[in-house]
MMTF fields as JSON, N, C-alpha, C and O atoms, coordinates in Angstrom:
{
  "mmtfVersion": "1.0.0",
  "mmtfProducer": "UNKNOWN",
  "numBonds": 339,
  "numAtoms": 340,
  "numGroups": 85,
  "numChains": 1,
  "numModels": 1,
  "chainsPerModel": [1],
  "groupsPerChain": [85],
  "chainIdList": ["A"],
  "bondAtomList": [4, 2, 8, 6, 12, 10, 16, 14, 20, 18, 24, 22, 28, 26, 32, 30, 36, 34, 40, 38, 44, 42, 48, 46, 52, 50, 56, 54, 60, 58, 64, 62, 68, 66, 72, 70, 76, 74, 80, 78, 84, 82, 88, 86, 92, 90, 96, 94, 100, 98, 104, 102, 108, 106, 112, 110, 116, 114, 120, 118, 124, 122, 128, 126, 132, 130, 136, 134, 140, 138, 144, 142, 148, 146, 152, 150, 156, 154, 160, 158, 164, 162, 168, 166, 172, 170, 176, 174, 180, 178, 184, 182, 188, 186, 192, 190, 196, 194, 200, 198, 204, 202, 208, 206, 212, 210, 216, 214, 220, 218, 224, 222, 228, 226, 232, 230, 236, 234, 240, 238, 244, 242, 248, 246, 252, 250, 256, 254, 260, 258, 264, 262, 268, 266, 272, 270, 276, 274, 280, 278, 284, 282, 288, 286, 292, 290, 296, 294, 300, 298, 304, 302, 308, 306, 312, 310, 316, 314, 320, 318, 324, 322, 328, 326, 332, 330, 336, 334],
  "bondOrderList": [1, 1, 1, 1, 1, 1, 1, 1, 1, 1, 1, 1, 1, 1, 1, 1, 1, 1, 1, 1, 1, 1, 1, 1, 1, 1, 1, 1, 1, 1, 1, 1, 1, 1, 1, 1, 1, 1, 1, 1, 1, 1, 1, 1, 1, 1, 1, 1, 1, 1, 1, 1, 1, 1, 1, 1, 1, 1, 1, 1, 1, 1, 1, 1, 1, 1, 1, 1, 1, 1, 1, 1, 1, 1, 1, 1, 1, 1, 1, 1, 1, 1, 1, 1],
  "groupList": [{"groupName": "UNK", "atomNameList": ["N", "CA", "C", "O"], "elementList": ["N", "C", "C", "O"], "formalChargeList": [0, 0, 0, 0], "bondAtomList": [1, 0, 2, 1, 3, 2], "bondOrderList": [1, 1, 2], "singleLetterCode": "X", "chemCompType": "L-PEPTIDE LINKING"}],
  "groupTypeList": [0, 0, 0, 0, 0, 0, 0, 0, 0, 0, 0, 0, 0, 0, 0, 0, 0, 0, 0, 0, 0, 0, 0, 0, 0, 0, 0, 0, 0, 0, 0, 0, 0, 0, 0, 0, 0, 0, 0, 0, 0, 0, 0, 0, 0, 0, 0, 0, 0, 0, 0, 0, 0, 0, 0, 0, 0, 0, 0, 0, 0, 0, 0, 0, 0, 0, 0, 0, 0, 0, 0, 0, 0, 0, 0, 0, 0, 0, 0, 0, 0, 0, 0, 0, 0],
  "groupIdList": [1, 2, 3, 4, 5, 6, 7, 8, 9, 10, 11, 12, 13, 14, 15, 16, 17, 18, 19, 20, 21, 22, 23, 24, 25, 26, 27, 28, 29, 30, 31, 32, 33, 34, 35, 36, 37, 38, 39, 40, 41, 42, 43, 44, 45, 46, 47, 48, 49, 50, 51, 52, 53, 54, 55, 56, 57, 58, 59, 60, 61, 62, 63, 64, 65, 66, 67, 68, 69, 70, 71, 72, 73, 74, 75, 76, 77, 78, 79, 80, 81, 82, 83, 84, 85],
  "secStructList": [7, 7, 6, 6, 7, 1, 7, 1, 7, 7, 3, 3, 3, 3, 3, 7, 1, 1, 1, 7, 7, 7, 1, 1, 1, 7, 2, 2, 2, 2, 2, 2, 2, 2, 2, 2, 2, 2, 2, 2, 2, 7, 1, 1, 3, 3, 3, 3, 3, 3, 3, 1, 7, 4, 4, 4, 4, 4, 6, 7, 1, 5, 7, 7, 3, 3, 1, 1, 4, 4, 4, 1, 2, 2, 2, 2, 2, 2, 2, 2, 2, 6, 6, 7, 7],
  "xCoordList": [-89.646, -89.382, -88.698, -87.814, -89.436, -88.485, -86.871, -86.102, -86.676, -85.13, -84.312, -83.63, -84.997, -83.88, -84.304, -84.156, -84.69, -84.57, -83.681, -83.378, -83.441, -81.954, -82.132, -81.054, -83.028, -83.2, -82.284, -82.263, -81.823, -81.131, -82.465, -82.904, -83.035, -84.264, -85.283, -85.458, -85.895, -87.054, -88.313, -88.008, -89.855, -90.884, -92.302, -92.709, -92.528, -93.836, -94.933, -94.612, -96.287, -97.014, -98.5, -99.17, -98.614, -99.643, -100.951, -101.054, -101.932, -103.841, -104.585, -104.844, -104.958, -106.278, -106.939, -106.69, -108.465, -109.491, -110.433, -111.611, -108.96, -109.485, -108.307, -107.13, -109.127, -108.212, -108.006, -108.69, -106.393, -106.067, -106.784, -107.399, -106.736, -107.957, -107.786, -108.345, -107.339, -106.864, -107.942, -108.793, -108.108, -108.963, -108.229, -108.823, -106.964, -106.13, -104.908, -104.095, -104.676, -104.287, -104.59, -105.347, -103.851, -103.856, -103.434, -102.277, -103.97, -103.626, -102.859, -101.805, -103.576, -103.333, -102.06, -101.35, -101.601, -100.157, -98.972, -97.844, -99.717, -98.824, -98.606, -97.768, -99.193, -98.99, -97.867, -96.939, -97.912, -97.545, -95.84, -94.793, -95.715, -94.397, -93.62, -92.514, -94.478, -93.53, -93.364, -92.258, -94.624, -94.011, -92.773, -91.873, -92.569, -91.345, -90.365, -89.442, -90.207, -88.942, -88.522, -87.349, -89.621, -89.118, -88.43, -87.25, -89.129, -88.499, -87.059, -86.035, -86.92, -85.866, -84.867, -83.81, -85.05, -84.024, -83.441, -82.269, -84.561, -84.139, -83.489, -82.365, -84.027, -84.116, -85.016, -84.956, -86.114, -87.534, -88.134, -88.31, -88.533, -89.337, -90.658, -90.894, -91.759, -92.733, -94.071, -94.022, -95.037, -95.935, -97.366, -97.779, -98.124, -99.582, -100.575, -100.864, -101.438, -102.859, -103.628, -103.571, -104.818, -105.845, -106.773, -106.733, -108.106, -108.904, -110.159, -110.818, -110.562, -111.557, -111.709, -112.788, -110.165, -109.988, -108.404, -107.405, -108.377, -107.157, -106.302, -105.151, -106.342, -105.807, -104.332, -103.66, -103.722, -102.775, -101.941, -100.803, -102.133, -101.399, -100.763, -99.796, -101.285, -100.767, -99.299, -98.431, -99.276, -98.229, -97.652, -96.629, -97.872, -96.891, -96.693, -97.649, -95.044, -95.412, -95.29, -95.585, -94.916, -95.441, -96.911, -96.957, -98.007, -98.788, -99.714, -99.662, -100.606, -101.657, -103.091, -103.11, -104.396, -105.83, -106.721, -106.827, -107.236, -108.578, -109.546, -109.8, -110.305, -112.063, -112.7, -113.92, -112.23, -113.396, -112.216, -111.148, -112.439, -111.735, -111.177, -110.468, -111.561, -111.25, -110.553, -110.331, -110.12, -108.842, -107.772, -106.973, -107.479, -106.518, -105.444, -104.257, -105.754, -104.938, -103.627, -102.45, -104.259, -103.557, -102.605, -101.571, -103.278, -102.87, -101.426, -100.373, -101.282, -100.433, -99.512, -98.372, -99.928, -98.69, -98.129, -96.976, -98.611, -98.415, -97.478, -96.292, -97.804, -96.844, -95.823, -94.827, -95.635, -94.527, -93.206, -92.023, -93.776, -93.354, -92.545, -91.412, -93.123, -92.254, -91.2, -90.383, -91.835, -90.934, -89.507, -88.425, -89.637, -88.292, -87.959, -87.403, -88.348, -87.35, -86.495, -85.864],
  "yCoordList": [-171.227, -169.803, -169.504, -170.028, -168.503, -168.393, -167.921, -168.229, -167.156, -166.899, -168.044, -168.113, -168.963, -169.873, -171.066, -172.282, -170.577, -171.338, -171.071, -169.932, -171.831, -171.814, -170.837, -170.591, -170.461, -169.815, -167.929, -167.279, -167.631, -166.103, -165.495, -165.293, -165.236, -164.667, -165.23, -166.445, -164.447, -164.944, -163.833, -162.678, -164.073, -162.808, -163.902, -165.061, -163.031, -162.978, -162.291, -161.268, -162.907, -162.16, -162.213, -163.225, -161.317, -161.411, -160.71, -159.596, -161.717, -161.725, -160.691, -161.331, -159.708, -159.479, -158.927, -157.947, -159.17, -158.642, -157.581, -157.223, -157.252, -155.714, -155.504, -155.857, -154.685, -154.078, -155.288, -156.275, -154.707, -155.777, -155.698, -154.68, -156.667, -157.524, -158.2, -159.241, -158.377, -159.243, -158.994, -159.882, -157.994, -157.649, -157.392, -157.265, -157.289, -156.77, -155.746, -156.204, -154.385, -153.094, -153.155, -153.935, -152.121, -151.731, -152.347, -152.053, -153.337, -153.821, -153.382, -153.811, -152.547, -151.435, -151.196, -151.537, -150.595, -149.996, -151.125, -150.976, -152.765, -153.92, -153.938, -153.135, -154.723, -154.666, -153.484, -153.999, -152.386, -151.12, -151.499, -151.602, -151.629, -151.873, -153.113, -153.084, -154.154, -155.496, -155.488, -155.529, -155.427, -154.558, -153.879, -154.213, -152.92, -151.927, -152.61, -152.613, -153.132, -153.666, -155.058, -155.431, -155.797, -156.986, -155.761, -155.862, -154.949, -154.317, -153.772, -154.035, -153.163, -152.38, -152.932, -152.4, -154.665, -155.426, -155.956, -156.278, -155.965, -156.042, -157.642, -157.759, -158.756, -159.863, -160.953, -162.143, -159.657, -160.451, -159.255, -158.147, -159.779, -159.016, -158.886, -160.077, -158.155, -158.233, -157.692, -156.474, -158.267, -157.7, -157.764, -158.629, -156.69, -157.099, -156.932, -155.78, -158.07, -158.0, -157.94, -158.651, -156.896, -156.177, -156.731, -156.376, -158.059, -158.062, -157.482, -157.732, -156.627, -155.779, -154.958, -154.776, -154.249, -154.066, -153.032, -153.594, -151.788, -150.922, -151.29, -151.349, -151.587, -150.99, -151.721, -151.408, -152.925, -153.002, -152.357, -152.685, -151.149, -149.826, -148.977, -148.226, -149.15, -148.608, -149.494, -148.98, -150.894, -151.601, -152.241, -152.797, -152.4, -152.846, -151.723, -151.053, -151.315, -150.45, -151.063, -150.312, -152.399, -153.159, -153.786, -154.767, -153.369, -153.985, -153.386, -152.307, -154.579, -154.955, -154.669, -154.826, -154.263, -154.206, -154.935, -154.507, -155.738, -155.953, -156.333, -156.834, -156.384, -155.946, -157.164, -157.024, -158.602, -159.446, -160.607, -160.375, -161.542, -162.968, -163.678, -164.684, -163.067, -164.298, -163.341, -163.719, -162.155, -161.964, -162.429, -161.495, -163.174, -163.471, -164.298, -164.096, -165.014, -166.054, -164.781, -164.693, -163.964, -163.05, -161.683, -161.023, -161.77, -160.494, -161.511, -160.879, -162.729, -163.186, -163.572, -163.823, -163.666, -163.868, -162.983, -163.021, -161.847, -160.376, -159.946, -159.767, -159.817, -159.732, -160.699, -160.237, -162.077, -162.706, -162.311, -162.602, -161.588, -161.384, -159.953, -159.745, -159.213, -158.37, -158.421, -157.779, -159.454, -159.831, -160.423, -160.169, -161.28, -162.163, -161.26, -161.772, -160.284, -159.285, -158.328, -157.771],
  "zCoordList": [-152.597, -152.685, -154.013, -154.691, -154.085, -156.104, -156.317, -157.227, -155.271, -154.553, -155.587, -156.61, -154.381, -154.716, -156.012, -155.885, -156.88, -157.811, -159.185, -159.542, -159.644, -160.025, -161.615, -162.156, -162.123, -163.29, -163.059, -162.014, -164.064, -163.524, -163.301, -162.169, -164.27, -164.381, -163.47, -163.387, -162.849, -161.967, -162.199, -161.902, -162.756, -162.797, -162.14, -162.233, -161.688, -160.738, -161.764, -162.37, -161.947, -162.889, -161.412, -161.205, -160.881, -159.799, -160.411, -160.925, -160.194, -160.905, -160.011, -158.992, -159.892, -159.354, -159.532, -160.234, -158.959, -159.465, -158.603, -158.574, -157.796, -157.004, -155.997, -156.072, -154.838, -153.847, -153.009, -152.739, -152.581, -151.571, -150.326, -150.008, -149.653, -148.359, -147.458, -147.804, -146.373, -145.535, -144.521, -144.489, -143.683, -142.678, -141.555, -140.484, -141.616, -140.558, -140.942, -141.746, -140.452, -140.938, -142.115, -142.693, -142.576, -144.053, -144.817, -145.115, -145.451, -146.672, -147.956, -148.425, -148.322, -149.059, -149.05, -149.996, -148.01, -147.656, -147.66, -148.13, -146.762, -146.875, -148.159, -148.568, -149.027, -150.24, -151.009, -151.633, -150.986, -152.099, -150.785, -151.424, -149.543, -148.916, -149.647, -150.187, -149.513, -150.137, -151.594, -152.133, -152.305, -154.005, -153.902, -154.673, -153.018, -153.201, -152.81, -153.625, -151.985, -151.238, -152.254, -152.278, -153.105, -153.803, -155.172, -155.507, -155.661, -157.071, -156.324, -156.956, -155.255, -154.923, -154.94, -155.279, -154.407, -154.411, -156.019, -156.217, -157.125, -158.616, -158.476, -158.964, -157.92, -157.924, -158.516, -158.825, -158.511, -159.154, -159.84, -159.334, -161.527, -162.137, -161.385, -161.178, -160.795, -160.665, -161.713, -161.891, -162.302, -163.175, -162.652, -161.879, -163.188, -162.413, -163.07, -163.392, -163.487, -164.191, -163.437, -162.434, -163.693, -163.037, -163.954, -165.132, -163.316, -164.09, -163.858, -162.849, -164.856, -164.609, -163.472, -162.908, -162.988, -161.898, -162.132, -162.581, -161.833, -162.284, -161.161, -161.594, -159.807, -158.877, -158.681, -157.698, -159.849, -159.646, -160.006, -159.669, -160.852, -161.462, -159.96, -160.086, -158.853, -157.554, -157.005, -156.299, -157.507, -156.884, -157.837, -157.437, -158.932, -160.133, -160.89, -161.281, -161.253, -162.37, -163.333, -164.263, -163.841, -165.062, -164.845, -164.103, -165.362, -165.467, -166.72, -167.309, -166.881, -167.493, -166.922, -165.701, -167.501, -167.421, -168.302, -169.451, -168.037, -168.949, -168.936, -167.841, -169.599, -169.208, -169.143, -169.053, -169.157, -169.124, -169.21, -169.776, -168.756, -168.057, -169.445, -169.429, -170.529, -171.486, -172.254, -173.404, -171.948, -172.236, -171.185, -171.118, -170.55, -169.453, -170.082, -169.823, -170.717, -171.599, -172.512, -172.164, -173.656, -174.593, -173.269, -173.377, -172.558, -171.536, -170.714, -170.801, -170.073, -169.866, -170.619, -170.227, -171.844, -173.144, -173.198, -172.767, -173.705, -173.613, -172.538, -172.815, -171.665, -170.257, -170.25, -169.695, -170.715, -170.349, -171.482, -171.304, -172.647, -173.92, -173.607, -174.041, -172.975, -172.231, -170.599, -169.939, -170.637, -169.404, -170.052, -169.523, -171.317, -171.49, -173.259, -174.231, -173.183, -173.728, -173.439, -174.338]
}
């Protein structure tokens, strides 16, 4: 659990490449609840790359978009570069 690992700083950089999915209630809504409740607590940076895919702009408000897989490499630099500034 990242809690407890001993760094002050702790960031989560979460990948996806669409809407959330489980197949049981709303996903959708799970997701945008536990996003809120991890930022609210301000314990964990959370960031979110959307590949080829906007919809993590609904549950990260730090995030990233981009259009094709082989930007994934520059887009996680990018994001970690704002994370540890």
């Amino acid at each position: 659990m990242i809690l407890k690992r001993p760094e002050k700083r702790k960031v989560i950089i979460v990948m996806s490449d669409g809407s959330p999915a489980d197949g049981i209630g709303d996903p959708f809504y799970a997701l945008e609840s536990v996003s809120k409740e991890i930022l609210s607590k301000g314990l964990v940076d959370l960031y979110g790359l959307g590949i080829m895919d906007s919809n993590v702009k609904y549950f990260y408000p730090k995030h990233k978009v981009i259009g094709s897989v082989s930007e994934i490499e520059p887009a996680l630099v990018e994001l970690m570069g704002k994370a540890l500034s």
